[in-house]
C-alpha positions, 0 to 999 in steps of 0.5 A: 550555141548556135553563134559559137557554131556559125563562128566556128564554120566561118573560121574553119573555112580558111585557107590554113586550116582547110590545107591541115585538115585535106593534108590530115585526110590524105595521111589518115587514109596512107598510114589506115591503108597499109597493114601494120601501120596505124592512125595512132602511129600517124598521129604520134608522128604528126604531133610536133609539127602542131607546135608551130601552127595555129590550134584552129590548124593543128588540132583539126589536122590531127583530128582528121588523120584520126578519122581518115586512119580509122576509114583507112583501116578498111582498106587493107581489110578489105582488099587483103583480109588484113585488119588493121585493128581488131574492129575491122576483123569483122568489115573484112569478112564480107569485104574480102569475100566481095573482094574475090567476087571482084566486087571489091569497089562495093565493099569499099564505097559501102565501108565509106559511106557508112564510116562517113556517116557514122562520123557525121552523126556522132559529130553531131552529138559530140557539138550539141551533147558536150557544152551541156554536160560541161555546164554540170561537170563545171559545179564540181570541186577539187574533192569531187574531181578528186574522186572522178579522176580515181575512177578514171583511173579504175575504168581505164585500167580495168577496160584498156587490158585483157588482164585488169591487173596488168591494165590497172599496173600499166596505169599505175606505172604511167602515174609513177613515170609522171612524178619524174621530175620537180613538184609543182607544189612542194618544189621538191625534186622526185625520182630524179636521182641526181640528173638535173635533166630529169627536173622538167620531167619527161617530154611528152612527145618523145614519150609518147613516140617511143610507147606507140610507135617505135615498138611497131617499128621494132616488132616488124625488124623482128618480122622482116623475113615473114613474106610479103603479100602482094595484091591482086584484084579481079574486077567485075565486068559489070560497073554496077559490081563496084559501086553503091547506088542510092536503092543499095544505100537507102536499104542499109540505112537503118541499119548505119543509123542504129549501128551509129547509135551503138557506136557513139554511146560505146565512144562516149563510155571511156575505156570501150573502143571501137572494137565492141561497138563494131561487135555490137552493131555487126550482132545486131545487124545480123539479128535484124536482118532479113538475110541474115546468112548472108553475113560473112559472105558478102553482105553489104549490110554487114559491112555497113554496120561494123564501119559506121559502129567503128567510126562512130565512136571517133566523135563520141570518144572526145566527149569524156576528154573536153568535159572530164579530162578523161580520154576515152580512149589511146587516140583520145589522150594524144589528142589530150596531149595535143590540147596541152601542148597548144595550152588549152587545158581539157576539162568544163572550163574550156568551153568559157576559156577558149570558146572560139577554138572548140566550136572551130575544132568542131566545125572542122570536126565536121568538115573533115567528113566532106573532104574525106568522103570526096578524096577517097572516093576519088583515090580508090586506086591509089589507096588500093597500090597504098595497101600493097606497099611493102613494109621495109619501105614503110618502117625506115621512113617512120623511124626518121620522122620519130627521131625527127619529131622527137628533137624537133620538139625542144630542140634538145638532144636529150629528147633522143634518148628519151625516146630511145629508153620508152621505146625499149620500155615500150617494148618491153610492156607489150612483150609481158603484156601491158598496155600502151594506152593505160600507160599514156592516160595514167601519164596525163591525168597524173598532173591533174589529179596531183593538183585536184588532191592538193587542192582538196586537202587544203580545202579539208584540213585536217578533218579528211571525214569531209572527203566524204561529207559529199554525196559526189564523194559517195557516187563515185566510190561506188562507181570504181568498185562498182567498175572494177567488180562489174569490169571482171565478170563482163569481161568474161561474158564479153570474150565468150560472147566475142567467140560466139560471133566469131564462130557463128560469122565462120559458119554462115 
């Protein structure tokens, strides 16, 4: 392993991937900083230019806008009390109230620091952690995949919504969008309805742009009169009001340590998020601290402990994806489809098959830590005007790249209407309120489960009691209903316990 890790740094250290991943970064942090706009749209977007670049290029890059967005989020948090996402609800509590102390330089390195090395460390467990898990995973058959993908499918739908039958019917209508098309078994043609354009299927990208994107786009025309928020920083007099020293660093480091912890075993479960390890770690931040009604003022620790949670689960999300095949999370099935579309298939083969370009991805898993850290420090200005772009210039320019980037990928017309029909499908999904994410997962590992059963069923014959001969077969089973029931009573606990610390954050 260590080899493959040495040869991965020296690969990674070129000139292409080193301009992907700087270039990654800067567009992470822009579509992380301003409010409505986020790394998954970023990454949708930058999508079919990887098509025509090396994988040691194009996957670092998207790898980084990932890790920059998620950062990039905390921004806007920060400076604005807008979140960007749900798990920076909580940085922006103490942010903001920093902010308006004029310390808002203090919030945002600590929410740096902290992201920086929360990413680090779970990237660290991501390269030792997921080539042994692989070696295990890699002595399953076609039935026992079969049964781990039926579970995948439970877990993800169950966990990816607030309401599971809405998450497992937005999974279920992703695997009937999948079957469009010509069988890659039988050759028989399926839900085509006599258009011979439907024979390939739907193309991944315009599909994928219209889901996540392009309802955003249609949700902010729809919002076009609500007034702009401009803002204002006062700063301190006081240089030491907007950084972080080392004595300031050194007393929250227990707590970015564990809050990492958190946040990479939430990242490695698939379904979680980022949000309930944000959660977590803030609760127990605020359990353990010394000061513990600080919390939600202005506390430095706070903001530790939510960041380093959030941008832990980065690296431990892949865990699942390149061992399983099952993302673990909507950013981890983009990037599943990113490997698909360089022809690397995700599954414990791909760490024998392409050894090479996994261990560089990694080394430039890591390295996208170093520059991210070293071009937002430098950038605090810039990424604070970023923060304050108003939106009606933002969403025009998201619109060309989407149709741009929707043509660009077979050069095909008929790609521009795909687009047009998911993004009113899309639209529609979040106005009765499924999910987007559960959709995307149902979508991909659809191909994977249709060939594992095919598999399984020539391997049974007739004799379909050998589908349980295994005690793989057993676990498994137990494991999705043990999910789904164990899924619907902690989903209650989880929303009372989410309205406890909301409550007692706005108290203290």
């Amino acid at each position: 392993m260590i080899e493959n890790i040495v040869g991965g740094f020296s690969s990674i250290l070129a000139v292409g991937p080193i301009t992907g991943i700087i270039v990654g970064i800067i567009v992470g942090i822009i579509f992380g900083a301003i409010p409505g706009i986020s790394c998954i749209m970023a990454i949708a977007i930058i999508l079919p230019l990887t098509f025509y670049v090396d994988p040691i290029v194009g996957i670092p890059m998207l790898l980084a806008v990932y890790k920059a967005g998620i950062y990039g989020g905390s921004i806007s948090a920060i400076l604005i009390n807008t979140p960007g996402a749900a798990a920076a609800f909580l940085t922006a509590q103490d942010g903001f109230s920093l902010t308006k102390a004029g310390k808002s330089g203090k919030a945002l390195s600590m929410a740096l620091y902290a992201s920086v090395t929360g990413e680090m460390l779970s990237t660290l467990v991501l390269i030792f952690v997921a080539a042994p898990i692989s070696l295990i995973s890699i002595k399953a058959g076609p039935i026992e995949r079969v049964f781990l993908l039926i579970f995948a499918f439970t877990v993800i739908g169950s966990l990816s919504s607030e309401s599971i039958p809405r998450g497992l019917l937005s999974c279920v209508l992703g695997m009937l969008f999948a079957l469009v098309g010509m069988s890659p078994i039988t050759g028989a043609s399926r839900f085509t309805f006599g258009f011979t354009e439907l024979l390939g299927g739907f193309t991944f990208t315009p599909m994928l742009i219209g889901i996540l994107v392009m309802p955003e786009v249609i949700k902010a025309l729809r919002q076009r009169n609500t007034p702009h928020q401009n803002l204002t920083l006062t700063k301190s007099s006081n240089p030491a009001d907007n950084r972080i020293s080392w004595k300031e660093y050194r007393s929250v480091f227990g707590t970015i340590i564990k809050s990492s912890g958190i946040g990479t075993f939430i990242g490695s479960l698939p379904g979680l998020g980022s949000s309930p390890a944000a959660f977590l770690a803030y609760g127990e931040a605020k359990r353990s601290s010394p000061n513990p009604e600080e919390f939600g003022k202005g506390s430095i620790r706070g903001i530790a402990a939510a960041e380093s949670a959030n941008n832990a689960v980065c690296g431990a999300s892949l865990i699942p994806m390149l061992t399983l095949s099952i993302p673990g999370d909507d950013v981890a099935a983009l990037m599943m489809g990113a490997f698909l579309i360089q022809g690397i298939t995700p599954g414990p083969t791909i760490f024998y098959e392409h050894t090479h370009v996994i261990y560089t991805i990694f080394a430039g898993y890591f390295i996208t830590d170093f520059f991210l850290l070293f071009i937002a420090r430098i950038g605090f200005k810039f990424w604070t005007k970023v923060a304050s772009v108003p939106k009606y210039y933002i969403f025009p320019c998201v619109t060309i790249f989407a149709f741009a980037g929707s043509f660009t990928a077979n050069q095909d017309i008929n790609d521009v209407l795909v687009l047009i029909i998911f993004s009113v499908l899309g639209y529609g999904m979040r106005l009765v309120g499924l999910n987007p994410a559960a959709f995307i997962i149902g979508f991909i590992l659809t191909p994977f489960f249709e060939a594992n059963l095919d598999q399984a069923i020539a391997i049974v014959g007739g004799n379909y009691l050998l589908f349980f001969s295994n005690p793989f077969s057993w676990i498994f089973t137990a494991l999705t209903v043990l999910s789904v029931y164990s899924s619907m009573r902690q989903r209650k606990k989880a929303a009372a316990m989410k309205e406890s610390v909301l409550i007692k954050v706005t108290e203290s």
